[in-house]
C-alpha positions as CSV (number, residue, x, y, z in Angstrom):
1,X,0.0,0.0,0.0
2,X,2.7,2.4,0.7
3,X,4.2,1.7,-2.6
4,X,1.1,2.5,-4.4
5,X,1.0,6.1,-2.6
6,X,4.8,6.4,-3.4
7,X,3.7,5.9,-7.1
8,X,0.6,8.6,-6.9
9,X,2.7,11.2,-5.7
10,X,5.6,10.4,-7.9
11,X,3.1,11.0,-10.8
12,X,1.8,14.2,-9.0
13,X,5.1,14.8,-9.4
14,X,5.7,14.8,-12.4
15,X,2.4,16.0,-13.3
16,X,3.4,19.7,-11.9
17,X,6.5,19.9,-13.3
18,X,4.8,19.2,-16.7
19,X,1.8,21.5,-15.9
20,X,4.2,24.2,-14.4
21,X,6.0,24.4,-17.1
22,X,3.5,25.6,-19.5
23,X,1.1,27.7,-17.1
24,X,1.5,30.2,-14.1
25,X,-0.3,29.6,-11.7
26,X,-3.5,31.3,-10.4
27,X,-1.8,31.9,-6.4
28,X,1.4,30.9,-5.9
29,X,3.9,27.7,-7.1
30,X,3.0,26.0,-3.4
31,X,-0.5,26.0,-2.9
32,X,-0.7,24.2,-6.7
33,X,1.7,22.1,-6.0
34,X,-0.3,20.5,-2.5
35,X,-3.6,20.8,-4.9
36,X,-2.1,18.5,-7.4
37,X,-0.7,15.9,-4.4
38,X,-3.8,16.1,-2.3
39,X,-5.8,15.5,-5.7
40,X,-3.6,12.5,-6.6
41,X,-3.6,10.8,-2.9
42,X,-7.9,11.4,-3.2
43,X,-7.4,9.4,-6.5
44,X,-5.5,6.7,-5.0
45,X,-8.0,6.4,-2.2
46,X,-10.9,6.5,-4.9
47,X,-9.1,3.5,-6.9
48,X,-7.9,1.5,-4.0
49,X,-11.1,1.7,-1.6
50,X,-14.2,3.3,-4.1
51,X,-13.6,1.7,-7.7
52,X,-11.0,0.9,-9.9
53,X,-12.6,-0.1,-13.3
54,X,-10.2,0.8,-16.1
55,X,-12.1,3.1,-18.7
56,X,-13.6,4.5,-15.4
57,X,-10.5,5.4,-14.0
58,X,-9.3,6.9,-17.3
59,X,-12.3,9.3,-17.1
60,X,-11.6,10.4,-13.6
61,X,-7.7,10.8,-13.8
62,X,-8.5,12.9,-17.1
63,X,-11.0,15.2,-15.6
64,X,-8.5,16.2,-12.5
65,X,-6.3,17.1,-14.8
66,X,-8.1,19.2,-16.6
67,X,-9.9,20.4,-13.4
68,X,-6.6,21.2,-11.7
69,X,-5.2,22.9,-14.8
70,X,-7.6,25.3,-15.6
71,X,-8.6,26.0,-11.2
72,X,-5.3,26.2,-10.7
73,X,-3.3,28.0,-13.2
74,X,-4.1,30.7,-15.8
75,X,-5.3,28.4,-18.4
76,X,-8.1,28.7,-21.0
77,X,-11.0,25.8,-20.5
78,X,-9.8,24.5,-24.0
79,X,-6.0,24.3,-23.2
80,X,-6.6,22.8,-19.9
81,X,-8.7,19.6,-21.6
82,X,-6.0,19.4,-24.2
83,X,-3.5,19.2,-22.0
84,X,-5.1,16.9,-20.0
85,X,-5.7,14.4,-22.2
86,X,-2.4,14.9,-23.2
87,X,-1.5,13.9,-19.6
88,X,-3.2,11.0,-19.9
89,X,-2.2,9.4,-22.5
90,X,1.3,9.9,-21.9
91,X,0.4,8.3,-18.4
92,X,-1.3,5.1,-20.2
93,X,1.2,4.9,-22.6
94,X,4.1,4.8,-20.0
95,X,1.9,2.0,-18.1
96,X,0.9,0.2,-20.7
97,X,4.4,-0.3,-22.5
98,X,6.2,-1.2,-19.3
99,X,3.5,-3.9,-18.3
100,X,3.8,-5.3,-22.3
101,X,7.8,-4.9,-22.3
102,X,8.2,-6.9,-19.0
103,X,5.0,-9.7,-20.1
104,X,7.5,-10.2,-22.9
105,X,10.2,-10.9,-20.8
106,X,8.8,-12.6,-18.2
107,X,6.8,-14.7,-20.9
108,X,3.5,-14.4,-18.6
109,X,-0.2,-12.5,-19.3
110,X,0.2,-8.8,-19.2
111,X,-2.2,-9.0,-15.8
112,X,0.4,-11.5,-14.1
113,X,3.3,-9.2,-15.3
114,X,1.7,-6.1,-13.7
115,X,0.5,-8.0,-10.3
116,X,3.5,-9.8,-9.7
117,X,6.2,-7.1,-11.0
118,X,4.7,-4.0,-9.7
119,X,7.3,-2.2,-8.0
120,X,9.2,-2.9,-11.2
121,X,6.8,-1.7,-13.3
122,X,6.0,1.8,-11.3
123,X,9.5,2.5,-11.3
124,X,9.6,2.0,-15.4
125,X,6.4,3.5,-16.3
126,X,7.6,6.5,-14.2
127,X,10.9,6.9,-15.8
128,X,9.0,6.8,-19.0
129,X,6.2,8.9,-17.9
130,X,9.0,11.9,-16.8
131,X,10.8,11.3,-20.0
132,X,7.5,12.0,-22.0
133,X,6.0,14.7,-20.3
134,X,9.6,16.5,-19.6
135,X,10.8,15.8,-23.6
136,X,6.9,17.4,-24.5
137,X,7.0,20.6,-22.1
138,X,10.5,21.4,-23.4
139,X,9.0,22.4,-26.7
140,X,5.7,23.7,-25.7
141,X,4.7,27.4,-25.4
142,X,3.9,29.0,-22.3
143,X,0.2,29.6,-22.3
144,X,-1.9,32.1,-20.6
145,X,-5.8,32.6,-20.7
146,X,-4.7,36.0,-21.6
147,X,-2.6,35.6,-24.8
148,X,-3.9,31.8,-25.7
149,X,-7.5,30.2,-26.0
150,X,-6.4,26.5,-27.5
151,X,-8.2,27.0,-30.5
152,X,-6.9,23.5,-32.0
153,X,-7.8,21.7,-29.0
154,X,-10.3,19.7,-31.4
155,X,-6.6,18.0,-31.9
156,X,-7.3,16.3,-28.7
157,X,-9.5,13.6,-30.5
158,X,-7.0,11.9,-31.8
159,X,-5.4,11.6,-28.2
160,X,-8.7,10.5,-26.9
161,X,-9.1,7.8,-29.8
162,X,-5.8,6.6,-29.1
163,X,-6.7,6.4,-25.1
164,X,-9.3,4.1,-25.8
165,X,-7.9,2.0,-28.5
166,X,-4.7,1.3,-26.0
167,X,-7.2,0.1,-23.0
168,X,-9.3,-2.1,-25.1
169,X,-6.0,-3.5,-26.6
170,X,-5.0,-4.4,-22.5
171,X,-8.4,-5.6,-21.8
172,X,-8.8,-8.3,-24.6
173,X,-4.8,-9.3,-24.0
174,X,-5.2,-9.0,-20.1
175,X,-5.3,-13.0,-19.1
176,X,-3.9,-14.5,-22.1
177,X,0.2,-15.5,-22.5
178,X,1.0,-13.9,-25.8
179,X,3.8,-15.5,-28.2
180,X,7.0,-13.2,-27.7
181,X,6.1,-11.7,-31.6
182,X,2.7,-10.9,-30.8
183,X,4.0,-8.8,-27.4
184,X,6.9,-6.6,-29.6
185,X,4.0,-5.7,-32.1
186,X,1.9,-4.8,-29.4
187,X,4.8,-2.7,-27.9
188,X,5.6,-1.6,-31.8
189,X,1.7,-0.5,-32.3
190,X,1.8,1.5,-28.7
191,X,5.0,3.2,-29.2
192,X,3.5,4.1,-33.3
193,X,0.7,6.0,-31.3
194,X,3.2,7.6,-29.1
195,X,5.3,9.2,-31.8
196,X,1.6,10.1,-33.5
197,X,0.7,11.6,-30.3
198,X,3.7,13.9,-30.2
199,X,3.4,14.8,-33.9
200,X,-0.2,16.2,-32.8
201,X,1.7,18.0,-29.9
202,X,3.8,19.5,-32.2
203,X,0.8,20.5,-34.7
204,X,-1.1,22.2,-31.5
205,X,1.9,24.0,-30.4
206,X,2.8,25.7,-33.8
207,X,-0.8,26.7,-34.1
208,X,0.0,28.4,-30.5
209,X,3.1,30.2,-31.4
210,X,1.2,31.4,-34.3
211,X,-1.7,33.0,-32.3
């Protein structure tokens, strides 16, 4: 259990540095960082004691984002639920790949690999998570709800799409012990909607520096 709170705020974490990156915040850098820990401990306690149904989850750690961006920094309502989605996908993708990569070296069902390799795979997915988020906020604009209003956030579709294609993918392969070809496809066909992801990042944040 204390692992699994070390793993929520290590994604808090992370999640502020991203967010802080491209927003100022409404008070002050202290008061939004607690928001986003508190907010990320709430969600632990909602998955861990409430429910902790996969698309479910998606939803609600994809709305606290959002909700957290645009309350707590000067964010329009249309940057804040494209870069939320943004931080959840990143997030999934992170997950998702580290729980395929060690199923294929393991040889055991994705579920199995994730139960019975968890500490390993928080650690990974985090490293991956930071190097995401970290490589993405490096070439984004700072935004204000001032000089920016996230007028391509439409863009975040595609994100979306790929959110849900990536989950169904884990829920039909959950229980079953996939030949090692079948696993680096997978882990081919995740990291193909990473790099599509970041192209789309890139797209939205031209259209930025251009308004």
């Amino acid at each position: 259990m204390f692992f699994q709170i070390f793993a929520y705020l290590t994604e808090a974490v992370i999640v502020y540095m991203y967010i802080r990156h491209i927003y100022e915040p409404k008070k002050n850098k202290l008061i939004s960082f607690i928001t986003i820990l508190v907010s990320y401990l709430m969600l632990f306690f909602i998955y861990r004691f409430i429910i902790n149904i996969e698309f479910v989850n998606t939803i609600i750690i994809t709305l606290t984002n959002i909700v957290i961006i645009y309350f707590c920094f000067k964010s329009s309502f249309k940057s804040s639920i494209f870069h939320g989605i943004i931080l959840c996908i990143l997030q999934i993708i992170s997950e998702f790949l580290t729980a395929y990569i060690t199923s294929l070296i393991y040889n055991i069902p994705v579920q199995n690999s994730v139960d019975n390799h968890f500490e390993i795979g928080v650690v990974l997915s985090r490293i991956l998570y930071f190097l995401f988020s970290n490589f993405l906020s490096k070439i984004s604009v700072k935004e204000t709800n001032v000089k920016t209003w996230g007028k391509w956030f439409a863009l975040s579709l595609l994100p979306l799409s790929s959110i849900f294609v990536i989950i169904v993918m884990k829920i039909i392969t959950d229980s079953i012990a996939l030949k090692s070809y079948q696993n680096i496809l997978i882990i081919i066909s995740i990291s193909f909607l990473l790099v599509i992801n970041i192209i789309i990042y890139f797209v939205y944040e031209q259209a930025e520096k251009n308004n």
